[in-house]
N, CA, C and O atoms as a GROMACS GRO file, in nm:
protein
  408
    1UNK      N    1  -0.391  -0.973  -1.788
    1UNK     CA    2  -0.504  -0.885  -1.768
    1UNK      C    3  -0.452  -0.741  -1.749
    1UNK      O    4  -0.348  -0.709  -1.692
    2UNK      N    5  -0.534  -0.669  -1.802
    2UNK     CA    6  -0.466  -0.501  -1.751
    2UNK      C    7  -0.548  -0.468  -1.630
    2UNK      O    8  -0.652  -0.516  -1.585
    3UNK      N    9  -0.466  -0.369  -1.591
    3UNK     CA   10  -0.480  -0.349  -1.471
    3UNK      C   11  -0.446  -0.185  -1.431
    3UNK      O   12  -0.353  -0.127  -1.487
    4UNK      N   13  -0.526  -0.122  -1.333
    4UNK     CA   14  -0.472   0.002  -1.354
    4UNK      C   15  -0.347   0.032  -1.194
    4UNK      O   16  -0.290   0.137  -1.165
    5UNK      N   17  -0.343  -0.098  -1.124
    5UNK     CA   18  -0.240  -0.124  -1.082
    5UNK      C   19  -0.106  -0.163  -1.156
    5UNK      O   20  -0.011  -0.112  -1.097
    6UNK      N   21  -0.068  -0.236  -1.265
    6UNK     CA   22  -0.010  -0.251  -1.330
    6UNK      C   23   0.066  -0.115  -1.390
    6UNK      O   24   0.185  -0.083  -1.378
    7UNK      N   25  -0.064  -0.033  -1.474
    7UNK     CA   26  -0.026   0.081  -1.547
    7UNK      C   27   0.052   0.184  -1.471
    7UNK      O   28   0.159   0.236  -1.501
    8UNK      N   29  -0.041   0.208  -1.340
    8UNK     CA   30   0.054   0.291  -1.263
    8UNK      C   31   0.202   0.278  -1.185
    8UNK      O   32   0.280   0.367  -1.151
    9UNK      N   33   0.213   0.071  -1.164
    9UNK     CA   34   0.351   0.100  -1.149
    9UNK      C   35   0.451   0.110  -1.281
    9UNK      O   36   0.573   0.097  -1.291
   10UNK      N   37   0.346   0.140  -1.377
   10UNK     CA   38   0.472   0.158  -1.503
   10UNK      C   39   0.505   0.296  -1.526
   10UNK      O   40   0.594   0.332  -1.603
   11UNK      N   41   0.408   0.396  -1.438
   11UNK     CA   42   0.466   0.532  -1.424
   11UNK      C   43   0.291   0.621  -1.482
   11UNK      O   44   0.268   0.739  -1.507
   12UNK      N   45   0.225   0.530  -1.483
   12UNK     CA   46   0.112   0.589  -1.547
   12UNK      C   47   0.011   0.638  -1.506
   12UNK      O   48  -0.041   0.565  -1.422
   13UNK      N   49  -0.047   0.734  -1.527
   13UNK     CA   50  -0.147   0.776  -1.403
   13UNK      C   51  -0.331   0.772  -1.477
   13UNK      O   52  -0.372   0.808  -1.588
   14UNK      N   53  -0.377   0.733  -1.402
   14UNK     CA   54  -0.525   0.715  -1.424
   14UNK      C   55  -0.553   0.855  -1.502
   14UNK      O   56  -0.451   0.923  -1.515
   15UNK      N   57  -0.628   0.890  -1.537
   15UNK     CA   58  -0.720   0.970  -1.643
   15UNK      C   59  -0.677   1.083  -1.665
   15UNK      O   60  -0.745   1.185  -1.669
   16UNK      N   61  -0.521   1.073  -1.686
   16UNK     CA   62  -0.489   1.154  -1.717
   16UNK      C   63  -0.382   1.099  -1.844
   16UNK      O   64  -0.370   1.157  -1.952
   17UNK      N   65  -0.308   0.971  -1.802
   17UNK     CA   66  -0.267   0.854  -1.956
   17UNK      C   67  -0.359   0.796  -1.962
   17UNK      O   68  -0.354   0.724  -2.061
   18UNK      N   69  -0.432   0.788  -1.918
   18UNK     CA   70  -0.540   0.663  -1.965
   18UNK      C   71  -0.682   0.633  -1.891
   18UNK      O   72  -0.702   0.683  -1.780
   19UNK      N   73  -0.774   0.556  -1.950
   19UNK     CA   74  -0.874   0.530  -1.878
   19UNK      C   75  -0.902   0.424  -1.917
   19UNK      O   76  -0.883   0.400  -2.036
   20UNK      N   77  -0.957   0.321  -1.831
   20UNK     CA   78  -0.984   0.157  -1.851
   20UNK      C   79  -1.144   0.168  -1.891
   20UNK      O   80  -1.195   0.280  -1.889
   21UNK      N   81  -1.215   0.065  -1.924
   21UNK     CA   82  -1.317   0.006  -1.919
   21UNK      C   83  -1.364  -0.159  -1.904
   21UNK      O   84  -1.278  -0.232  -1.954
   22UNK      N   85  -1.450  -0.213  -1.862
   22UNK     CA   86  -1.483  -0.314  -1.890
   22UNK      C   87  -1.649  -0.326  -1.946
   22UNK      O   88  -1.740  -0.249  -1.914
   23UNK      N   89  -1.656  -0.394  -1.997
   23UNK     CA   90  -1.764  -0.388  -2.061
   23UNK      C   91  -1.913  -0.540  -2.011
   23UNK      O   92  -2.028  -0.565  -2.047
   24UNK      N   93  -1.808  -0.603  -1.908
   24UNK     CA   94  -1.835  -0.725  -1.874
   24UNK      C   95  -1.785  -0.822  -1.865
   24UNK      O   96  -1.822  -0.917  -1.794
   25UNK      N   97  -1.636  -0.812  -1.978
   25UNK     CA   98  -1.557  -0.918  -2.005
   25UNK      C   99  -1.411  -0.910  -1.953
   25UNK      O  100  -1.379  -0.925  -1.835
   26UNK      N  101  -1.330  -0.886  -2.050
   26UNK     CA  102  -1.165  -0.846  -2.024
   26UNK      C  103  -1.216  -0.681  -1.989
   26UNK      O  104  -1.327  -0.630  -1.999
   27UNK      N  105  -1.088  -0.627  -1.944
   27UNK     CA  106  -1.052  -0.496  -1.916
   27UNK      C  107  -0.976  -0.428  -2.008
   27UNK      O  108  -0.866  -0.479  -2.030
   28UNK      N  109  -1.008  -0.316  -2.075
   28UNK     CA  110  -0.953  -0.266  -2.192
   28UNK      C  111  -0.883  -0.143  -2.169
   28UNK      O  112  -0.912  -0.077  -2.070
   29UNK      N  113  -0.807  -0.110  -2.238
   29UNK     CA  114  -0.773   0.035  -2.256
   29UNK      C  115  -0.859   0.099  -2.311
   29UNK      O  116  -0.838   0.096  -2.432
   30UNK      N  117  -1.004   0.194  -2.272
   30UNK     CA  118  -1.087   0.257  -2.356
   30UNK      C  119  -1.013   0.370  -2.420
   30UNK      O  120  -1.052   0.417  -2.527
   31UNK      N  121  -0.879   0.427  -2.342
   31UNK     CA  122  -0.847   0.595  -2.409
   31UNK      C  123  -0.684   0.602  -2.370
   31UNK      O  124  -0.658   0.616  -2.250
   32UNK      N  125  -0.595   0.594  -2.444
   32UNK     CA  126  -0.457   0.624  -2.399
   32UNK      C  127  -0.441   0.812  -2.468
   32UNK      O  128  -0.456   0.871  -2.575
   33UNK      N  129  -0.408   0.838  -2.347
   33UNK     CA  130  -0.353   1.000  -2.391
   33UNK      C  131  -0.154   1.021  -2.362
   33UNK      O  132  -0.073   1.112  -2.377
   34UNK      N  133  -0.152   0.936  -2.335
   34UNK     CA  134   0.032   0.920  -2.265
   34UNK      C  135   0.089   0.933  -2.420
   34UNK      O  136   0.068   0.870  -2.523
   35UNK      N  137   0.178   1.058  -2.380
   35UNK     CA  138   0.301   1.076  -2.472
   35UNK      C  139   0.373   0.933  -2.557
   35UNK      O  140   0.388   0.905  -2.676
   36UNK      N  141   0.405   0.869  -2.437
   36UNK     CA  142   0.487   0.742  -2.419
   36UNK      C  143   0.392   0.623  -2.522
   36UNK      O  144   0.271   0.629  -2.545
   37UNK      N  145   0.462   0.550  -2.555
   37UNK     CA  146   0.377   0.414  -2.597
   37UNK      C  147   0.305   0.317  -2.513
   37UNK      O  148   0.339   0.258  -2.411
   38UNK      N  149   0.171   0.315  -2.600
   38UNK     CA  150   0.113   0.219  -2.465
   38UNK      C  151   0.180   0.073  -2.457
   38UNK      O  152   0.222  -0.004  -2.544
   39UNK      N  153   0.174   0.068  -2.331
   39UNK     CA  154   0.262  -0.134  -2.302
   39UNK      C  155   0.149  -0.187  -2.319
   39UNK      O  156   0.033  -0.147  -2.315
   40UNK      N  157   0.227  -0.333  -2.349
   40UNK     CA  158   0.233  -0.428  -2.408
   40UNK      C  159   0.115  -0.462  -2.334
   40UNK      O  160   0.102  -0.387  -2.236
   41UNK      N  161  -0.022  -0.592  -2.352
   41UNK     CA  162  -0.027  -0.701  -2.183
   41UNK      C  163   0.042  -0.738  -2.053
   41UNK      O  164   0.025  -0.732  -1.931
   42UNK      N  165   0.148  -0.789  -2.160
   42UNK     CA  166   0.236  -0.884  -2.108
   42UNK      C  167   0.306  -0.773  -2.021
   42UNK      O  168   0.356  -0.812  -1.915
   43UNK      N  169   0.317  -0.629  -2.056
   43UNK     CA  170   0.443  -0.533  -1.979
   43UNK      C  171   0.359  -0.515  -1.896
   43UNK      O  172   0.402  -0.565  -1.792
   44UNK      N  173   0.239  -0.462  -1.878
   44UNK     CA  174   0.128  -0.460  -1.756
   44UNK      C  175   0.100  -0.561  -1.669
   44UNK      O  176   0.108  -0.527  -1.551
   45UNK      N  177   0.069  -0.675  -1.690
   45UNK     CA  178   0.091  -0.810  -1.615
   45UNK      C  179   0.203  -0.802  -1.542
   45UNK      O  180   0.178  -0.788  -1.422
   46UNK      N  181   0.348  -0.807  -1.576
   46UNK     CA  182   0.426  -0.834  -1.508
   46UNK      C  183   0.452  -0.710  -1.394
   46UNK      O  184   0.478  -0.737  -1.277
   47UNK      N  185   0.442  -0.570  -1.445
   47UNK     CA  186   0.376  -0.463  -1.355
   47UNK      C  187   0.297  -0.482  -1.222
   47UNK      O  188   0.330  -0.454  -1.107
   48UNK      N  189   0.192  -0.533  -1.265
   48UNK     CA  190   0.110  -0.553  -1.162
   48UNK      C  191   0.138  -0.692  -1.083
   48UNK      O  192   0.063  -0.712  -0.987
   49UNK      N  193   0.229  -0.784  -1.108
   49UNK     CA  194   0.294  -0.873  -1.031
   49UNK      C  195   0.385  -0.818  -0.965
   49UNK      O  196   0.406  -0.894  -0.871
   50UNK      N  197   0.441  -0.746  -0.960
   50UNK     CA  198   0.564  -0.663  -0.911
   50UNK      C  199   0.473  -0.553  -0.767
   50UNK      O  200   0.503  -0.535  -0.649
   51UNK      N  201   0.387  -0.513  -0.829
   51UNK     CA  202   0.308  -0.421  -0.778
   51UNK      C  203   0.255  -0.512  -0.672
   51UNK      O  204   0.276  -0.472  -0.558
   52UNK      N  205   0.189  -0.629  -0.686
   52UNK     CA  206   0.124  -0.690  -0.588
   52UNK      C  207   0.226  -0.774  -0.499
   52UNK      O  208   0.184  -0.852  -0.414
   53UNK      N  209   0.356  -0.755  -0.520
   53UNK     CA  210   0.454  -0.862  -0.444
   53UNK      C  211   0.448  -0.755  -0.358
   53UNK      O  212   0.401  -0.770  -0.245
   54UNK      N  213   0.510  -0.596  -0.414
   54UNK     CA  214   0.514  -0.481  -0.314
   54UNK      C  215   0.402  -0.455  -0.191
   54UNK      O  216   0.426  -0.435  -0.072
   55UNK      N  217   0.295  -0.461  -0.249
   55UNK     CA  218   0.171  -0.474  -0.200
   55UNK      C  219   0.172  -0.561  -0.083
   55UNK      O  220   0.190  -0.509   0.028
   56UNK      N  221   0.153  -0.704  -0.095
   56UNK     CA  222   0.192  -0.819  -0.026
   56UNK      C  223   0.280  -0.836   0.078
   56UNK      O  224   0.250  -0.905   0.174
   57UNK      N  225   0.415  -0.764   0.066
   57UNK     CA  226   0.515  -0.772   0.171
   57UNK      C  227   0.543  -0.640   0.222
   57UNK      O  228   0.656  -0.599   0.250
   58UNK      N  229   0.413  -0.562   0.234
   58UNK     CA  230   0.376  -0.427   0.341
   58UNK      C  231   0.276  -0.485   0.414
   58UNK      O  232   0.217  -0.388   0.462
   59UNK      N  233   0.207  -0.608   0.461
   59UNK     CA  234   0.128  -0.640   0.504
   59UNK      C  235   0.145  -0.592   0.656
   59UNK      O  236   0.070  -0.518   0.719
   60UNK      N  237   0.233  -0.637   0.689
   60UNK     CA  238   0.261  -0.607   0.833
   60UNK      C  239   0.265  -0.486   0.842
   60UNK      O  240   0.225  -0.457   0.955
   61UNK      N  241   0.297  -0.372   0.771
   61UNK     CA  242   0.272  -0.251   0.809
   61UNK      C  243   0.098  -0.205   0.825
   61UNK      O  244   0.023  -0.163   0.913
   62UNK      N  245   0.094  -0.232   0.724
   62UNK     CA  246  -0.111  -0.204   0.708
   62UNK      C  247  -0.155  -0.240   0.889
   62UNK      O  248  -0.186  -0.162   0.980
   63UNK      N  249  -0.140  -0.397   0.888
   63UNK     CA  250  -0.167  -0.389   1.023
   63UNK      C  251  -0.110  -0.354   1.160
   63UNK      O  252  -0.182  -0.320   1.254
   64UNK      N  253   0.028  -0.364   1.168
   64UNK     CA  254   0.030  -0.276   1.268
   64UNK      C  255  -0.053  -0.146   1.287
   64UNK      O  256  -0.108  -0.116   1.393
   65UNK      N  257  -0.057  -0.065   1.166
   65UNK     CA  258  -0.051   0.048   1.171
   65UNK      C  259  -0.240   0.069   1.245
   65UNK      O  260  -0.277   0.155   1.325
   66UNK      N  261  -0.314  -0.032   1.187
   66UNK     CA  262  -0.425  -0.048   1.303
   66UNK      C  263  -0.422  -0.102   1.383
   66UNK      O  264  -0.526  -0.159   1.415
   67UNK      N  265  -0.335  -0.115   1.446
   67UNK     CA  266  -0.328  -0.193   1.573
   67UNK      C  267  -0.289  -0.111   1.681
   67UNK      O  268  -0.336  -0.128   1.794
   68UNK      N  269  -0.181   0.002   1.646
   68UNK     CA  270  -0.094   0.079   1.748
   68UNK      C  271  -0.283   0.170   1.823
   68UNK      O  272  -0.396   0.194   1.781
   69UNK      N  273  -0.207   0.185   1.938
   69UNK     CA  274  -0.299   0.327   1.991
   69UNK      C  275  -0.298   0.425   1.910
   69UNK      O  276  -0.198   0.452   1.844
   70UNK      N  277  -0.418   0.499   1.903
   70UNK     CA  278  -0.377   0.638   1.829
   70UNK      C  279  -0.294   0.739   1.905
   70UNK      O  280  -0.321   0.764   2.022
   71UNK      N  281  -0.179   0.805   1.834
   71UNK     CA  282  -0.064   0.889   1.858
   71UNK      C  283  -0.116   0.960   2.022
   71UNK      O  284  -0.031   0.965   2.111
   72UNK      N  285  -0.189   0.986   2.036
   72UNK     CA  286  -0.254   1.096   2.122
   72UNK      C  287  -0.238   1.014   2.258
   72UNK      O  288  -0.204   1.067   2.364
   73UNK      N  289  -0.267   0.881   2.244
   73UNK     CA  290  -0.276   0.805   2.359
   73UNK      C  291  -0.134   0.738   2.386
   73UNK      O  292  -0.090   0.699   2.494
   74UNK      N  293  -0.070   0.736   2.257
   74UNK     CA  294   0.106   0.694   2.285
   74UNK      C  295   0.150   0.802   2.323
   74UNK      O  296   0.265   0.790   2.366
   75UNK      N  297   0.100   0.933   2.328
   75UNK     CA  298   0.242   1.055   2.392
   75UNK      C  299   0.188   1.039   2.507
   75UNK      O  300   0.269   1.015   2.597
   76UNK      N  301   0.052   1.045   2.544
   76UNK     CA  302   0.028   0.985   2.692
   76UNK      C  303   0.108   0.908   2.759
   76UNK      O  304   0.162   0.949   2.862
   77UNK      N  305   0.128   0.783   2.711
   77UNK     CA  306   0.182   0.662   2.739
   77UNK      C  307   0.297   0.694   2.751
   77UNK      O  308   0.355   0.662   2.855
   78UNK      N  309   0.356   0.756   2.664
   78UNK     CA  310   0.532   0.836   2.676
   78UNK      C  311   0.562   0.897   2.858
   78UNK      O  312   0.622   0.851   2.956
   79UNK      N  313   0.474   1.034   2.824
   79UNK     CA  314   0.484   1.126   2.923
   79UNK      C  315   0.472   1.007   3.069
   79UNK      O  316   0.553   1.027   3.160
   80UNK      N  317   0.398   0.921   3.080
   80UNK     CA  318   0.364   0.920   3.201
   80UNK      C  319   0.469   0.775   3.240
   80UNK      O  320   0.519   0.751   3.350
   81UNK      N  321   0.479   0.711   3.141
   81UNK     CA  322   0.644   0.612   3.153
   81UNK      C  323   0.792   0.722   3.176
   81UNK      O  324   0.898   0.700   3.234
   82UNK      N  325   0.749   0.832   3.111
   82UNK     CA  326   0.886   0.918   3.160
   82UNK      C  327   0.841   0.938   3.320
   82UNK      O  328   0.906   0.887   3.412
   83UNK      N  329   0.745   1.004   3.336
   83UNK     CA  330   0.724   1.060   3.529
   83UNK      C  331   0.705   0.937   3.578
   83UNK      O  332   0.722   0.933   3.699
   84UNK      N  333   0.676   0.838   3.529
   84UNK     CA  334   0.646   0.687   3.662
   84UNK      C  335   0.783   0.576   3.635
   84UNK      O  336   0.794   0.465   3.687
   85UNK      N  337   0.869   0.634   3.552
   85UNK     CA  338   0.982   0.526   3.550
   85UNK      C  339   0.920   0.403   3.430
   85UNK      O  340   0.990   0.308   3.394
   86UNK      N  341   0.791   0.424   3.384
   86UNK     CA  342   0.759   0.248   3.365
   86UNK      C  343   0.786   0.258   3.191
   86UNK      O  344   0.833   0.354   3.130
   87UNK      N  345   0.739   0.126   3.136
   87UNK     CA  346   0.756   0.108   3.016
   87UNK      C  347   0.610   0.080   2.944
   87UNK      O  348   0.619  -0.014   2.865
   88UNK      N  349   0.467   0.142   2.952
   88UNK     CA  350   0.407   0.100   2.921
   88UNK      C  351   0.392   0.066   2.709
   88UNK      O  352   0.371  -0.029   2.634
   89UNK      N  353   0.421   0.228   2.700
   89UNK     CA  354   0.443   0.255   2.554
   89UNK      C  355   0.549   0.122   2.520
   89UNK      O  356   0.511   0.018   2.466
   90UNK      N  357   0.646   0.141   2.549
   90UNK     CA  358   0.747   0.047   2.488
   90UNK      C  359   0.713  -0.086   2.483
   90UNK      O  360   0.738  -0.154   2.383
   91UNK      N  361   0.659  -0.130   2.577
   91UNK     CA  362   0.545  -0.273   2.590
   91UNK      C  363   0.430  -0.294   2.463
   91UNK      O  364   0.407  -0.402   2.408
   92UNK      N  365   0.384  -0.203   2.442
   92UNK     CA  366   0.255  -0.151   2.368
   92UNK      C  367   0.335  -0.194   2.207
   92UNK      O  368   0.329  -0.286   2.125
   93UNK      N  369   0.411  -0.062   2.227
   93UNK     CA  370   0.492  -0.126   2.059
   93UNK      C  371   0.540  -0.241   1.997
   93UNK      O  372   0.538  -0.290   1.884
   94UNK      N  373   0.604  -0.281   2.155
   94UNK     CA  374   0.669  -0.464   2.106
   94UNK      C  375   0.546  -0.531   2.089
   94UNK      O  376   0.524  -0.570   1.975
   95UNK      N  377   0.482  -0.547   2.153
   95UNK     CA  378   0.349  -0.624   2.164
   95UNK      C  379   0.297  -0.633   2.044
   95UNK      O  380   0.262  -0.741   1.997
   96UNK      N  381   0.279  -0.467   1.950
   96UNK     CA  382   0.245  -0.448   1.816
   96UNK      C  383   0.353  -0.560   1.732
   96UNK      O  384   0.336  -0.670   1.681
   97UNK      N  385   0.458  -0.478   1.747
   97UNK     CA  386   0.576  -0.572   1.656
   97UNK      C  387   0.563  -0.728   1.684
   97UNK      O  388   0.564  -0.793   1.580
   98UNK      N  389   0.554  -0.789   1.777
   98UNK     CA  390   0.566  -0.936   1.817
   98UNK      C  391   0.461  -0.987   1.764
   98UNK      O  392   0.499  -1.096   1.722
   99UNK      N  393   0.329  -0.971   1.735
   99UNK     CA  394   0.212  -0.984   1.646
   99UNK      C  395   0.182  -0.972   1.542
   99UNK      O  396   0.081  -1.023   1.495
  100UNK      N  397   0.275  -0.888   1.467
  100UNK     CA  398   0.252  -0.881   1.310
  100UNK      C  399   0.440  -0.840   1.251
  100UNK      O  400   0.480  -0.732   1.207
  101UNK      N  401   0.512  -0.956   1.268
  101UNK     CA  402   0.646  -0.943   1.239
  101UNK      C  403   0.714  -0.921   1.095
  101UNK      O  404   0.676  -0.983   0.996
  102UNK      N  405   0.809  -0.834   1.093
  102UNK     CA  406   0.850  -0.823   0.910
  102UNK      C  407   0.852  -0.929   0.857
  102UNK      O  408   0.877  -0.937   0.737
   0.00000   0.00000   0.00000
């Protein structure tokens, strides 16, 4: 299937090499403007398998990254573990990390 995940990890950029359509059915190349030759299916498919493995094994980042406090409330958390001795931040982060592990 094409994909404009695919295309772009082949270096290709939306509407400016190209523009997709579907019409209802498969997904087409309606317009290639790229210097370069357009790929294959098969070079797009495997693209966008590559693309979605990448995709796939950032998961844990995506969520941590909603999970942490927002920044504003971790320099809080900093400042006041520096003046009270404690570890709240550092607690906060593992806690993140221990919940959604690489």
């Amino acid at each position: 299937m094409i994909t404009a995940n695919g295309l772009q990890h082949l270096g290709f950029t939306p509407e400016i090499d190209f523009s997709l359509q579907n019409d209802g059915g498969d997904t087409f190349i309606a317009q290639w403007n790229s210097d370069q030759p357009q790929p294959s299916v098969a070079e797009i498919e495997a693209a966008d398998g590559e693309w979605q493995a990448e995709y796939d094994a950032q998961e844990y980042a995506r969520l941590r990254a909603t999970a942490y406090a927002p920044i504003g409330d971790q320099l809080d958390m900093q400042y006041w573990d520096e003046v009270n001795g404690a570890t709240t931040w550092a607690d906060h982060v593992a806690e993140i990390k221990a919940r959604y592990p690489k």
